[in-house]
ZASE-756704 format. One record per residue: z, x negated, y negated of N, C-alpha, C in turn. Coordinates in steps of 0.1 Angstrom, whole numbers, plus 5000, padded with zeros to 4 digits. Atoms other than C-alpha are relative to their C-alpha. Last residue first. Layout:
REM residues N
ZXYZXYZXY
...
***
This chain:
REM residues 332
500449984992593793585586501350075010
499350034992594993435554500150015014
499850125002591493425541501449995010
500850074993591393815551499649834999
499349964984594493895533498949975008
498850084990593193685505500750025010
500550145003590193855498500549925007
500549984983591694205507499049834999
498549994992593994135472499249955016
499050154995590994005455501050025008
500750074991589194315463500749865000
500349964986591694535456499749915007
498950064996592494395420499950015015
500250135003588894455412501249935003
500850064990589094795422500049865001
501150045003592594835407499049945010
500350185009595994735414498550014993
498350075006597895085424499649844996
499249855012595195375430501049914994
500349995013593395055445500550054992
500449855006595195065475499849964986
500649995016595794725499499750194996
499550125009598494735529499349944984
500850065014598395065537500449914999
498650035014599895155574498849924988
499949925012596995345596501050014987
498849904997598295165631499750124986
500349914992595295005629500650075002
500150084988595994815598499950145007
498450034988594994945564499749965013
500250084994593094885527500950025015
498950044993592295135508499749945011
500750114992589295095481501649985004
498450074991589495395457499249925008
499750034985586495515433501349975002
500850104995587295775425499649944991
500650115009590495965416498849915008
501149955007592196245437498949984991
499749905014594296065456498650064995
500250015011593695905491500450114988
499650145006595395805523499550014986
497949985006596596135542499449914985
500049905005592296185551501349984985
500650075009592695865572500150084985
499550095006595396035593499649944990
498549995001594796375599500449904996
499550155000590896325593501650095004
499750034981589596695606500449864996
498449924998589496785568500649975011
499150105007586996475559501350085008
499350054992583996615583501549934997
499649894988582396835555500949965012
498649945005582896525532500350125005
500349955015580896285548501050134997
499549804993582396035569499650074993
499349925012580595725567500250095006
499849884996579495395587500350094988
498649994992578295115564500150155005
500049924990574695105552501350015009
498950024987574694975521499950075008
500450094990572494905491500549975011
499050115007573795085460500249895008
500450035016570195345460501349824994
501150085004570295355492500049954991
499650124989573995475498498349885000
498550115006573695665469500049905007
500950065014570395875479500849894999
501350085000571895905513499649944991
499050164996575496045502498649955001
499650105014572996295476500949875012
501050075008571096385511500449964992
501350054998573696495527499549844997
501249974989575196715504499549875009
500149874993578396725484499150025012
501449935000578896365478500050145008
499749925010582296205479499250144994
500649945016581896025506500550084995
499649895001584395805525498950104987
499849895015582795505534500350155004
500049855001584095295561499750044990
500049925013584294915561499150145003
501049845000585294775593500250054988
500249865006587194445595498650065000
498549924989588394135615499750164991
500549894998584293955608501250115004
498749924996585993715585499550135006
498750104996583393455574500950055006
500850064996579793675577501149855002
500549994988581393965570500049915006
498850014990583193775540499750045012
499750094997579793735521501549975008
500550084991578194065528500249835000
500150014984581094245522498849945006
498550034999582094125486499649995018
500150114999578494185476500949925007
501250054997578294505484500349865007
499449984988581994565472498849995007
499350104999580594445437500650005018
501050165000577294595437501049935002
500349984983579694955449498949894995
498850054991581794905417499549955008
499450125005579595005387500749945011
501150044994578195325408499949834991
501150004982581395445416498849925002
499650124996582495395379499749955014
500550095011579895665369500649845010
498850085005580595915400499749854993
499949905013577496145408501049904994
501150095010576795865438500250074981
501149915000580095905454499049994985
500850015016583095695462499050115001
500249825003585995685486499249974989
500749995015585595285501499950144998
500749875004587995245534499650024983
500450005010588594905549499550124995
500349895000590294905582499749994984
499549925012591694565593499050114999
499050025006592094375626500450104986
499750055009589194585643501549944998
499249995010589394695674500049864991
498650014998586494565697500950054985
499349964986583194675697501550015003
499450114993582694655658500250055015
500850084998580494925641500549825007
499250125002582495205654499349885000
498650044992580295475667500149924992
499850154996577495655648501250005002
498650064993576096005648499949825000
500149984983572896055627501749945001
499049864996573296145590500449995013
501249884993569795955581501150095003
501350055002571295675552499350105009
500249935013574795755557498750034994
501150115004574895675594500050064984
501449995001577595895604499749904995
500850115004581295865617498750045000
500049945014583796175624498949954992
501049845001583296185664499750024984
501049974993586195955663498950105003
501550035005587395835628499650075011
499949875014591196005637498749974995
500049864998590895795670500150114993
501149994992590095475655500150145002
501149985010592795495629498749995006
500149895008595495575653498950004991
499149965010594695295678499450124990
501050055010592895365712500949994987
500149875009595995405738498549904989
499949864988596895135766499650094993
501449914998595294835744500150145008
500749955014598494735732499150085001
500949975002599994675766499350084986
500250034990603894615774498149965000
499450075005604794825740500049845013
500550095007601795015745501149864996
501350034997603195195774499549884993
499550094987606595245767499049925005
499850115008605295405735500649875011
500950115003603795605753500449924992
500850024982606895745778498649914986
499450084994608695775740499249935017
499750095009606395985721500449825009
500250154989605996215752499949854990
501350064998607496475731499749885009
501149914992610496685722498450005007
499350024984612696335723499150215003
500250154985610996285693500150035015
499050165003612796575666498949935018
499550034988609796785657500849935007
498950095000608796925626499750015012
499049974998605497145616501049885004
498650114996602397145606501150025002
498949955008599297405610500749864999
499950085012595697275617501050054993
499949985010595797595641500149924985
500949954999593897415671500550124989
501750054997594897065668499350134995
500549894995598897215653498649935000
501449925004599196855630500250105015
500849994993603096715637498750104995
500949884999605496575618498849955001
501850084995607996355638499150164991
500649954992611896435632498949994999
500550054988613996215615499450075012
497949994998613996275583499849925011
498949945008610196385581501450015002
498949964994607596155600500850114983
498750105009604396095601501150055001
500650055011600896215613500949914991
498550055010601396255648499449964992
499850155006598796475663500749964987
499749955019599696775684499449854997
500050135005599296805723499650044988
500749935014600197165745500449824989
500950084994602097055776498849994988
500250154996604897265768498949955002
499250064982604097565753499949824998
501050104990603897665717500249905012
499650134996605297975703499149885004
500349954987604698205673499849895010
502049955001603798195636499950035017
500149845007607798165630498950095004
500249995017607997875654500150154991
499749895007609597835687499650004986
499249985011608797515705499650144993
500149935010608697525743500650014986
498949855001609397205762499150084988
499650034991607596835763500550165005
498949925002605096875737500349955015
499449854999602696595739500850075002
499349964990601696345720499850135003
499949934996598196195696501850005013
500749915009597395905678500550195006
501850014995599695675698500050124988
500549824999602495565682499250005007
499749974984603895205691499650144999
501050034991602495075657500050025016
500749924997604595335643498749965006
501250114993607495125645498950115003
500550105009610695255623498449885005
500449925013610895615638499749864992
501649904998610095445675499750054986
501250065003613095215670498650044999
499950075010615695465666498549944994
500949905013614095675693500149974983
498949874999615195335714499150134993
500849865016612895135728501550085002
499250025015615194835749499850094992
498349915001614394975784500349974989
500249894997610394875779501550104998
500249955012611394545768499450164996
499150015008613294495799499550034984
500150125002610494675819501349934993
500350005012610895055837500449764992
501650015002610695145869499749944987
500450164994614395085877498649964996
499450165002615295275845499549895007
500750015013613195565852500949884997
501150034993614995615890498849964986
499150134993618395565874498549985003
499550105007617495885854500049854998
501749965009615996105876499949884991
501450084990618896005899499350004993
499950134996621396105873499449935005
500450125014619796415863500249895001
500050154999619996545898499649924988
501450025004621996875895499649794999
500249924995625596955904498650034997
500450074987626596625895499350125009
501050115001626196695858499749975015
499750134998628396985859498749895003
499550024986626997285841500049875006
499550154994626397345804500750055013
498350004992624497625789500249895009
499450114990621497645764500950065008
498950044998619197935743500449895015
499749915010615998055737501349975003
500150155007613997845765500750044987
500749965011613298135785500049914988
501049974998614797975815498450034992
500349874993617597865798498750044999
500149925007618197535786499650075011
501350004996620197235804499750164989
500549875006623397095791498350005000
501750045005624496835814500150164996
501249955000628296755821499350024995
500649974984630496505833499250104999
498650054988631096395795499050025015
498750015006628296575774501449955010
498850014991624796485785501250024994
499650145000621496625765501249975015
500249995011618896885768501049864992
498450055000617796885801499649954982
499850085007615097165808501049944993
499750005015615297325837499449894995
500050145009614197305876500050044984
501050005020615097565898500649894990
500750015003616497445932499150014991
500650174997619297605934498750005000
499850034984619097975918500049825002
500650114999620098055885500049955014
499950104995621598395882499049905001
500449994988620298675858500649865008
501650044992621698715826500149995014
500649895005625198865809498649995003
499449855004626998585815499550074990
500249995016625198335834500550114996
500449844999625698215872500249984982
499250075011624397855885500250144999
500049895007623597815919500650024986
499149934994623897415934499650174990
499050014982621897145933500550095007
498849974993619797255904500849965010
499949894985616997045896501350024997
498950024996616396875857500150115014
499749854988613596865837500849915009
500449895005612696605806500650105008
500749964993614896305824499550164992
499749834990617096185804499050035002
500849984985616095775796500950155008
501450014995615995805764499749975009
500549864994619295995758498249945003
501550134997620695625757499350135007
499950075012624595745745498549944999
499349955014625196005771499949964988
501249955002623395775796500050134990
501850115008625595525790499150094998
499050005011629195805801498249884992
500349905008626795945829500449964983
499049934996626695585846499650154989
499849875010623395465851501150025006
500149874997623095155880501050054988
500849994994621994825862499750145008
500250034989623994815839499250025008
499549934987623394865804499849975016
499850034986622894695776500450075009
498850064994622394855746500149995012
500350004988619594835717501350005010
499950114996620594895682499649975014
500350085009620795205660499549855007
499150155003621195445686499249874986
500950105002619695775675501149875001
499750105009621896015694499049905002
500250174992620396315712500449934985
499450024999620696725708500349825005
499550084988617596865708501449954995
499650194994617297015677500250025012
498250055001616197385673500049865005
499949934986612397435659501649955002
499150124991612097375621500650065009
498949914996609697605604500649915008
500250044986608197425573500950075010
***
């Protein structure tokens, strides 16, 4: 992996109070509310580069004492100049007042252990540096998980990956969002199906067979060439048309397995179902769903919208599955 240069920010472990007006010495310790870009006040000079004029706006990187280390134009190195000689502080103060009490609590702490505040997609906030070559600000990745503590990220239009520590992303601004409003973002497992869903039975586009977000996300990986596959799918059949009809909080997805078409068709006729599907030309474009299986069929994972596993066959069995998603739908 090529790992771009840290930002420079403490993960607080805990939420902390703060007064009402920002001092530098808090906002030093609560890098989540620095302001991405930063104005000059005053001229800056650099040794061995070109002067910084007032008015040019940087990127702020953290706070050290009285002063702010902003990056260079080219984004290839830092330098520190006094904090008051730029308006981080207002930028600052003015995102605090706007902001909720449970909104000012997020930390980046909390963001790496809450992925139900993800959204499916951020975006870059600053130029990152890779080996393969750079990628601008404003330029959107999708979050697929984390490494350490920095966010790895799917490249949309190289399907590359790479690291990113948080605070290089709008991560934080949406999670501000949903944490106030759930519905502000479509969840991660919706938006990684979109566009991906067919009718198994003719191929045609289909949407989401629930209007509203599902509670749970049921995904069946099978295919008709596959022996146990076709021993299983009378039981999950049957499984779904008598819980539908008590616990409508799930979506069952099939994942085919089937090379063509027409063999997912045959199978899906032939084992009596018509649940959406992805077929297997469409699978690579999953980033999140995609993550969830092994190399063994059938599987029958079980997850919430956020795309966390709470049932997996690879680990109780079909038949343990379904009792499991039995009683997590019973419990409700």
């Amino acid at each position: 992996m090529n790992l771009p240069r840290s930002l420079a920010f403490v993960l607080c472990l805990a939420p902390v109070v703060l007064a009402q007006d920002l001092t530098l010495s808090q906002l030093a310790t609560r890098p989540e509310f620095l302001p991405a870009q930063a104005t000059l006040k005053q001229p800056v000079k650099l040794q061995g580069r070109p002067a910084l004029a007032a008015g040019q706006m940087l990127t702020v990187v953290s706070v050290q004492g009285t002063s702010v280390e902003l990056e260079t134009p080219d984004g290839r190195s830092t330098f520190t100049t006094k904090a008051e000689d730029t308006d981080v502080l207002a930028k600052a103060q003015a995102t605090w007042n706007a902001l909720s009490p449970e909104q000012r609590a997020l930390t980046y702490a909390t963001l790496l252990r809450r992925n139900d505040l993800w959204p499916y997609r951020v975006t870059l906030k600053r130029v990152v540096h890779l080996s393969g070559g750079d990628l601008k600000a404003g330029e959107t990745a999708i979050l697929v998980g984390l490494e350490g503590n920095d966010l790895l990220l799917v490249n949309e239009k190289g399907k590359f990956l790479y690291n990113l520590e948080p605070a290089g992303t709008d991560l934080l601004e949406s999670a501000r969002k949903l944490v106030v409003n759930k519905a502000a973002f479509p969840s991660r497992v919706r938006e990684d199906l979109k566009g991906k869903l067919v009718s198994p039975l003719t191929g045609a586009a289909a949407a989401p067979s629930t209007g509203a977000e599902p509670k749970y996300y049921v995904f069946y990986r099978g295919a008709g060439w596959c022996g146990p596959c076709r021993q299983f799918s009378p039981a999950l059949v049957k499984f779904d048309q008598t819980a539908k009809a008590k616990a409508p909080a799930y979506e069952l997805v099939f994942i085919s397995g089937d090379k063509t078409p027409a063999d997912m068709a045959k199978y899906a006729k032939e084992a009596g179902f018509s649940w959406n599907a992805v077929p297997q030309a469409r699978q690579p474009d999953m980033q999140i769903v995609n993550r969830l299986f092994t190399n063994l069929i059938p599987q029958l994972v079980v997850t919430d919208p956020a795309g966390n596993v709470l049932i997996d066959s690879a680990k109780s069995g079909t038949a343990g599955a379904l009792k499991q998603l039995d009683a997590l739908l019973k419990k409700g």
